[in-house]
Legacy VTK file of the C-alpha trace (Angstrom):
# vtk DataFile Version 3.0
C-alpha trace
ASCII
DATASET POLYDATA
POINTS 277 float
-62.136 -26.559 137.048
-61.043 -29.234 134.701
-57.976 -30.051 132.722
-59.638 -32.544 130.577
-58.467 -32.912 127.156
-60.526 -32.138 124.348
-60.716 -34.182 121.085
-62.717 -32.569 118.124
-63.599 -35.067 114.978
-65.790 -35.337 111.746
-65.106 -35.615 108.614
-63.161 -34.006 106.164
-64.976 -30.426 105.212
-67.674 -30.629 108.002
-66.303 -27.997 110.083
-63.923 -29.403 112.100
-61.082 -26.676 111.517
-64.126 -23.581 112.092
-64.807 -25.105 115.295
-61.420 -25.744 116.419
-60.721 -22.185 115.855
-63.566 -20.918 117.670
-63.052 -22.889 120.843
-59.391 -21.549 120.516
-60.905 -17.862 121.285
-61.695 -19.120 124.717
-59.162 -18.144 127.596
-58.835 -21.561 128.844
-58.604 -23.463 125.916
-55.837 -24.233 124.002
-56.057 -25.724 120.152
-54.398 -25.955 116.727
-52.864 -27.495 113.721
-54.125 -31.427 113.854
-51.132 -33.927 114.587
-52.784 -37.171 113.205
-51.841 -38.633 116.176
-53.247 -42.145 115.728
-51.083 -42.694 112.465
-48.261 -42.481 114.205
-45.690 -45.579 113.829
-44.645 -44.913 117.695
-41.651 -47.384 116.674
-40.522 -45.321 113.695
-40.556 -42.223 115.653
-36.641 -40.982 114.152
-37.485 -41.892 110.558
-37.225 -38.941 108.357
-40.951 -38.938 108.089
-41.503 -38.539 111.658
-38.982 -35.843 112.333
-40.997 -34.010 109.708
-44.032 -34.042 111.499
-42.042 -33.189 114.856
-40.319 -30.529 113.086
-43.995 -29.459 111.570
-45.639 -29.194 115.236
-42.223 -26.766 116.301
-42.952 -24.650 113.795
-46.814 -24.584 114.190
-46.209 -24.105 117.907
-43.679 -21.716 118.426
-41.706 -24.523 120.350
-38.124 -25.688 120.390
-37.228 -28.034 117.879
-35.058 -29.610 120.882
-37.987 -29.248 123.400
-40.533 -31.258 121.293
-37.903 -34.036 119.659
-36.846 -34.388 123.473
-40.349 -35.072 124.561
-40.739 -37.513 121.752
-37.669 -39.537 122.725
-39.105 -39.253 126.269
-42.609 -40.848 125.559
-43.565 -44.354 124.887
-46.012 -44.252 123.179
-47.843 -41.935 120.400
-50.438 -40.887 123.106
-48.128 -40.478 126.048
-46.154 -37.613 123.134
-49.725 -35.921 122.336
-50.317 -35.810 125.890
-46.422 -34.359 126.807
-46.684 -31.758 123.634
-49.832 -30.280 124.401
-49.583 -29.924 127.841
-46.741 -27.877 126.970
-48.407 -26.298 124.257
-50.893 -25.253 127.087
-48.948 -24.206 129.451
-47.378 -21.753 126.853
-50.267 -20.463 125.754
-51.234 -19.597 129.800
-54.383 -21.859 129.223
-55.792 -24.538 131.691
-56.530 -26.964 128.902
-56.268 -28.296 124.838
-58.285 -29.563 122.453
-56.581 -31.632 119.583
-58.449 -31.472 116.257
-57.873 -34.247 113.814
-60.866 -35.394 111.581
-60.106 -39.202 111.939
-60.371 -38.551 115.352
-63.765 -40.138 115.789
-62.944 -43.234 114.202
-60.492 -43.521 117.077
-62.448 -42.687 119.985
-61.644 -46.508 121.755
-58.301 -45.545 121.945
-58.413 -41.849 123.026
-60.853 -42.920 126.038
-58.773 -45.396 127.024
-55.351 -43.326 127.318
-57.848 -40.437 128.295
-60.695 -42.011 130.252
-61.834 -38.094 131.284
-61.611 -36.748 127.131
-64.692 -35.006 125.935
-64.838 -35.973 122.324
-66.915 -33.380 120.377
-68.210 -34.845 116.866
-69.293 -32.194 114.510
-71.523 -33.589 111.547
-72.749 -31.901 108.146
-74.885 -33.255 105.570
-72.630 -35.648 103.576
-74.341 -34.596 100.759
-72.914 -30.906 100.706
-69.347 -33.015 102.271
-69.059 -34.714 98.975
-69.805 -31.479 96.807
-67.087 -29.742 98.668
-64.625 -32.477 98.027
-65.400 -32.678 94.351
-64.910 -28.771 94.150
-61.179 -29.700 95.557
-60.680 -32.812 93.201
-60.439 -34.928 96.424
-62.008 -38.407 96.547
-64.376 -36.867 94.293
-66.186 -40.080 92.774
-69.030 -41.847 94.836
-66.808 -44.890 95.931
-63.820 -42.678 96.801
-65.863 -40.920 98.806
-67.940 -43.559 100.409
-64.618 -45.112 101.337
-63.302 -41.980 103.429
-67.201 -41.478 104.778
-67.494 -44.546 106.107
-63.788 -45.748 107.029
-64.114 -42.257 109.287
-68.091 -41.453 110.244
-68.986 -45.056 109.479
-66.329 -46.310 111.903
-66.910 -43.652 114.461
-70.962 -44.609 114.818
-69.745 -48.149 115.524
-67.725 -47.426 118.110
-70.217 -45.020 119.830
-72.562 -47.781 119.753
-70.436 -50.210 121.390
-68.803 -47.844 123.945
-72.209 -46.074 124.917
-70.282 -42.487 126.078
-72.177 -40.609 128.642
-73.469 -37.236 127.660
-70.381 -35.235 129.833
-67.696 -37.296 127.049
-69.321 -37.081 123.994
-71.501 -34.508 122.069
-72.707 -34.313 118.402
-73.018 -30.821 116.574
-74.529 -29.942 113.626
-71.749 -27.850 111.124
-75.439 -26.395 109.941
-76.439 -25.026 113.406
-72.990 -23.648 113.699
-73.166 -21.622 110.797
-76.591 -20.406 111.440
-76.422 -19.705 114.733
-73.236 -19.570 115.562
-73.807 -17.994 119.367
-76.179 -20.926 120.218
-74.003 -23.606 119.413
-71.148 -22.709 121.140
-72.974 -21.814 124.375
-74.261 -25.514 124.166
-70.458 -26.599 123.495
-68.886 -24.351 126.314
-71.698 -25.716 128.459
-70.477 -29.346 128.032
-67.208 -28.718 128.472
-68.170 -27.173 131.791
-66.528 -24.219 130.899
-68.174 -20.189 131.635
-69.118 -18.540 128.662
-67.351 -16.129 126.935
-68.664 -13.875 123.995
-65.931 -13.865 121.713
-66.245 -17.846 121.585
-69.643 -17.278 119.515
-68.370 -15.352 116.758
-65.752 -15.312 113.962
-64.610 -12.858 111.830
-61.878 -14.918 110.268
-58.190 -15.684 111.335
-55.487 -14.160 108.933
-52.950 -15.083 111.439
-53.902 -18.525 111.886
-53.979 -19.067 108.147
-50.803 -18.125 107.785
-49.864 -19.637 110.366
-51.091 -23.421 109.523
-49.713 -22.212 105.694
-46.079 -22.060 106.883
-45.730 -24.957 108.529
-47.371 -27.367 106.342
-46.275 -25.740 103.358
-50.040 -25.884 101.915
-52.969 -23.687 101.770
-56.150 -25.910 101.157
-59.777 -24.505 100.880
-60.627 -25.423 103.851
-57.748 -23.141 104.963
-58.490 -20.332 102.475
-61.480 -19.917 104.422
-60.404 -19.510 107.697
-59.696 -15.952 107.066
-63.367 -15.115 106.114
-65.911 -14.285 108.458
-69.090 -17.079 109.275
-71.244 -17.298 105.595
-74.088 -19.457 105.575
-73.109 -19.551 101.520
-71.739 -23.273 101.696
-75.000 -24.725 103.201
-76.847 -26.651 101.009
-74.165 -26.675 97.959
-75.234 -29.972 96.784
-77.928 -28.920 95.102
-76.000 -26.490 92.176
-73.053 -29.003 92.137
-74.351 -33.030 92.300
-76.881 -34.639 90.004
-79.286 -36.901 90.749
-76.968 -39.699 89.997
-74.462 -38.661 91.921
-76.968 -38.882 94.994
-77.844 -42.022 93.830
-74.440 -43.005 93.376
-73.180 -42.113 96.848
-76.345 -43.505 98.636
-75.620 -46.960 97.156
-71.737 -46.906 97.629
-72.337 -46.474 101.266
-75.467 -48.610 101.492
-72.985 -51.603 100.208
-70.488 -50.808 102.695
-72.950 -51.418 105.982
-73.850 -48.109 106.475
-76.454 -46.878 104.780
-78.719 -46.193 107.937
-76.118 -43.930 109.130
-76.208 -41.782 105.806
-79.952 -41.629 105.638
-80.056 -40.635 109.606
-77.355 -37.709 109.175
-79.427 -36.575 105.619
-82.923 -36.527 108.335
-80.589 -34.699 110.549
-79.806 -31.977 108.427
-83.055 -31.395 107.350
-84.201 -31.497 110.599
-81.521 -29.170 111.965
LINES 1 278
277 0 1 2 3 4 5 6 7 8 9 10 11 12 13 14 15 16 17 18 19 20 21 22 23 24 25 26 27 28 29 30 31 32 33 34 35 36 37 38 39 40 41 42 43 44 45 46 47 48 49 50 51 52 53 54 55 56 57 58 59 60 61 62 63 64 65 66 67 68 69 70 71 72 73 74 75 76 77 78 79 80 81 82 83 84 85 86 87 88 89 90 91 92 93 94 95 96 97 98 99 100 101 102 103 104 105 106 107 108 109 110 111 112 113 114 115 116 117 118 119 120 121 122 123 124 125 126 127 128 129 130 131 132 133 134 135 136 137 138 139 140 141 142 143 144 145 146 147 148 149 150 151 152 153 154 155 156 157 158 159 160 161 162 163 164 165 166 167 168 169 170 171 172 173 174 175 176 177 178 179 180 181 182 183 184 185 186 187 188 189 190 191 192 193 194 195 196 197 198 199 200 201 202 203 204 205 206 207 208 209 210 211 212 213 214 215 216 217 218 219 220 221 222 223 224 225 226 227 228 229 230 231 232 233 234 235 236 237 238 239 240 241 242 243 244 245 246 247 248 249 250 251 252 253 254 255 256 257 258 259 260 261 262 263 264 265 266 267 268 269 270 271 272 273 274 275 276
């Protein structure tokens, strides 16, 4: 049985924090609040800022503040801290492995394979369309170049680096935030499968996480929507949202801000996906 570390990444409002929490109903897998790893300034590691997010992670964790700042003085690097934390965040939890959820993470997929050359990276996509009508019902890089900014600094940057690193199919799977809503069973028999893991029934459901919520609310000191709806059970409600919120010029609009920022193949390929999904 592995030990493998897990990295789940997308972006922002695609799902990411859903399927983090499902994967944490499995026995052997351990996951939580994201740590942002990659923007830490490994040299500025006892700047206020940093002892924050330490501090953040205790909380979150149910850990020591002393454990986890001396495991930060310990490591070297950003990674080699990740790696120390939630190793011990496993080992708490009595599971065999952890899975780190951070959206960015799949623009940074070059550097988690190469301080993790055994990682299974798990991308989950949704139609960027019903990404940037969630974002403009939180007020969050809610005009077309705001959002083609974050789209393609994070998916845009991620699809370059699969191309050029050319992951087998045991490191790196794509999943549809569609197909997990819809048929939520399905899709996490096909991700337990790639993780090599044996099934377990309560990974295909969710009935929302009150706990976790809270949880995640406490220690970051902020309840977003994405949060809010952790503690509701799987709706297939926010599917297809574009359609009541954007007008046509806002399709327009978003299709041409990414188009002039190299990536317009990858927008049109993950609209085809979703309606092909």
């Amino acid at each position: 049985m592995t030990s493998a570390p897990i990295f789940i990444g997308g972006m922002f409002k695609s799902g990411t924090t859903l399927l983090r929490a499902m994967l944490g109903q499995h026995s052997a897998i351990a996951s939580g609040l994201e740590t942002y790893w990659f923007d830490w300034d490994w040299s500025q590691r006892n700047s206020a800022k940093m002892q924050g997010n330490l501090q953040r992670l205790a909380d979150y964790f149910d850990l020591p503040s002393e454990r986890v700042n001396t495991l930060a003085q310990s490591a070297q690097s950003a990674e080699a801290f990740l790696r120390s934390l939630m190793n011990e965040v496993a080992a708490d939890m009595g599971k065999r492995r952890w899975a780190e959820k951070t959206p960015g993470n799949i623009a940074h997929v070059d550097r988690i394979w190469s301080a993790w050359p055994d990682a299974q990276v798990i991308h989950i996509m949704r139609d960027p369309r019903d990404v940037f009508a969630s974002l403009r019902e939180a007020g969050k890089w809610s005009t077309a170049d705001e959002f083609a900014d974050r789209w393609c600094s994070t998916i845009g940057t991620g699809s370059e680096l699969i191309a050029k690193i050319k992951p087998d199919d045991k490191a790196y799977l794509v999943i549809r935030y569609e197909d997990l809503i819809g048929g939520p069973d399905a899709a996490m028999r096909r991700v337990i499968g790639f993780l090599n893991e044996e099934w377990e029934p309560q990974v295909g459901t969710f009935s929302g996480r009150e706990a976790d919520f809270d949880k995640v609310r406490d220690a970051t000191g902020k309840a977003s929507t994405t949060l809010e709806r952790l503690k509701e059970p799987l709706t297939n409600q926010r599917v297809g949202i574009w359609r009541n919120i954007l007008a046509d010029k806002d399709l327009s609009d978003i299709k041409e801000a990414i188009a002039s920022r190299g990536f317009g193949d990858v927008y049109l390929r993950a609209v085809a996906d979703t309606r092909d999904a």
